[in-house]
N, C-alpha and C positions, 0 to 999 in steps of 0.2 A: 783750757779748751779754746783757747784763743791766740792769734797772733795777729800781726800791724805792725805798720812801718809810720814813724811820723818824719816830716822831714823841710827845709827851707832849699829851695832854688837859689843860689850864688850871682848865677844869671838871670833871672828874672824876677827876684824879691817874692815869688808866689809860696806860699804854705801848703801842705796837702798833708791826707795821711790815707791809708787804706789800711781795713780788717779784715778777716774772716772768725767762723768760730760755729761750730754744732748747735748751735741753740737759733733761734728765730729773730729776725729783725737788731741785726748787730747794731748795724749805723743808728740806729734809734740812741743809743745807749754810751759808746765807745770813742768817739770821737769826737773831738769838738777843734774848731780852729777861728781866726780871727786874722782877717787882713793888715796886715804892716804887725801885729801883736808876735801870733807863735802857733802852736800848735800846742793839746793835751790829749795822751791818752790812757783811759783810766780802764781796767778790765781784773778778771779773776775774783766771783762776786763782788757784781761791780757796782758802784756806786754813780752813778750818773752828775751828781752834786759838785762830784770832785771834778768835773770840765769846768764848769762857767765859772768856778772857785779859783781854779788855774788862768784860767785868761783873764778872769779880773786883775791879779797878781802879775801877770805879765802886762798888762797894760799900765800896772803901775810903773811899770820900771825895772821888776826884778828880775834878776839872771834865772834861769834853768834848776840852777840847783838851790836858790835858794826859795823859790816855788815847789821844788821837789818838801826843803823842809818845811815851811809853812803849813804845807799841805800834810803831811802827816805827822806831824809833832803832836801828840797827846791826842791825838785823833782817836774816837772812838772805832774798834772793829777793823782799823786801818792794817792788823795785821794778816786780814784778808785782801787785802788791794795789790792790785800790780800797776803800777804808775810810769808815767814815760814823758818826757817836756822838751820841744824844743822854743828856744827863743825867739827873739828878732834877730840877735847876731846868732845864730845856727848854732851856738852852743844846746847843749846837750843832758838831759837825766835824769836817771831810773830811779826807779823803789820797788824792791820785792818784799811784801809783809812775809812773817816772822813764820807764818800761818801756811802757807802754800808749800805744799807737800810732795809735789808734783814735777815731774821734768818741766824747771824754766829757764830762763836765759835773757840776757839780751847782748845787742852790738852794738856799739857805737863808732860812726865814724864821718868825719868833716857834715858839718848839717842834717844829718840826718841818725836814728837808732829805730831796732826792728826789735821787736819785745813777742815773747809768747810764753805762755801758762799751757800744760798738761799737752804736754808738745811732744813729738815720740822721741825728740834727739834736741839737744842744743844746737848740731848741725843747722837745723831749719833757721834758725836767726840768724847764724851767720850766712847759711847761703841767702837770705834777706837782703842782709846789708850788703853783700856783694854785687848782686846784681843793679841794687837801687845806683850802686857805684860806678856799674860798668862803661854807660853811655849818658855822660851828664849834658849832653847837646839833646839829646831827646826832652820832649815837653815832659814836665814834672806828673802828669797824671801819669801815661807812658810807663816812666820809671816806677811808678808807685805799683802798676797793674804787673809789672815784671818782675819786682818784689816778689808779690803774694803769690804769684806764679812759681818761682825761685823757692818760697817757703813750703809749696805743696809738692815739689819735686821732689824735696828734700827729705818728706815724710809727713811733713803736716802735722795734724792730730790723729790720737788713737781712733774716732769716735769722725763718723761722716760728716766734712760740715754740710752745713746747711743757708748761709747767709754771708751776706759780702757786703762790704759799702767800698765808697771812694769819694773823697771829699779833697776838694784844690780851693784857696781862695787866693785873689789876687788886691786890686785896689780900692772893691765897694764893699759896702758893709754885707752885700749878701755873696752866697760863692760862687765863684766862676764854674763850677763842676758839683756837682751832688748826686751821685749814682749810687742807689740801693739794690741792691736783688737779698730780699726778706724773706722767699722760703723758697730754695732749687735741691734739688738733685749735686747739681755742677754749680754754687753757685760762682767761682772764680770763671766758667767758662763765660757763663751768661753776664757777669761784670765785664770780661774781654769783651763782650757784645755787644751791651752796651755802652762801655767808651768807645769803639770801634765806630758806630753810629754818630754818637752825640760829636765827636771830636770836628767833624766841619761845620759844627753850629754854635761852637764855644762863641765866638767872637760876635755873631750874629744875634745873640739872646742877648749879651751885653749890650752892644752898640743900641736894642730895641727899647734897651731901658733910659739910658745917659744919654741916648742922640736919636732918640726917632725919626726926627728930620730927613737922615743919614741913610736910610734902610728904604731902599727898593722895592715895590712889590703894590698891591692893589690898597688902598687908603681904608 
């Protein structure tokens, strides 16, 4: 009852990933990412453990897939997990547990793969990763929110979601983007919304932190 896109920028070195999924407060749970590192994400009775597990692993050094097996090798209950890693070099890779019963899928292509559990069609991952594909000159959140957009067109889930996030990091330890909508109606419309808004203050919030000096406005 879940899908997301994780993905690396070619042109600007940034990480991002965005979800949706029927259940309350996704981005709590599904997403984790790490500047110059990678991205993980972890869904389909999920285990929240298995993010910070991943980017440690990537911060050591390891490729995609072999984070992929670390990560589930003799893992307890791991054959309920749905798993997804991209690196620092934008390699790429899944894990579908043995357990998940459900229409799932994923895609993979150049830095980026779109993954989803109890999904009405495989279609929806692929139209995922095509869109995240279409216009790589657009800013990486952008592509991510066109994605998730891309995946509901395409059928989504059986079951209304209800929750969305949207996570970009770039070169500080905290992220350049972090948008939740934790219980809507629409939550992909209300994340459109939301980046929509935040997106001419991205640079602004940063700059407020690393250069205060720098930033205009009443002291």
């Amino acid at each position: 009852m879940t899908y997301s896109i994780a993905a690396k920028c070619p042109r600007t070195g940034m990480f991002g990933a965005a979800v949706t999924t029927s259940s309350i407060a996704v981005g709590a749970r599904c997403v984790y990412a790490r500047a110059g590192v990678g991205v993980v994400l972890t869904q389909h009775r999920t285990d929240p453990r298995l993010g910070p597990k991943g980017l440690e692993l990537l911060t050591q050094g390891l490729g995609a897939k072999e984070v992929i097996r670390r990560l589930t090798e003799g893992a307890p209950g791991i054959g309920w997990r749905q798993l997804a890693v991209v690196d620092r070099e934008g390699r790429t890779a899944v894990f579908h547990g043995d357990r998940i019963s459900s229409v799932h899928s994923a895609d993979e292509g150049p830095g980026h793969v779109a993954v989803g559990n109890i999904i009405r069609t495989k279609a929806v991952t692929r139209a995922m990763a095509d869109a995240f594909a279409a216009d790589p000159q657009q800013h990486l959140a952008e592509r991510l929110v066109r994605s998730m957009e891309a995946g509901y067109a395409a059928g989504g889930e059986p079951k209304q979601v209800k929750s969305a996030a949207l996570l970009v990091v770039d070169r500080e330890s905290f992220p350049l983007i972090d948008l939740r909508v934790d219980f809507d109606a629409q939550p992909l419309v209300q994340l459109r919304w939301l980046w929509e808004i935040y997106e001419p203050s991205v640079k602004l919030y940063v700059d407020r932190a690393v250069n205060p000096d720098s930033v205009p406005g009443p002291a």
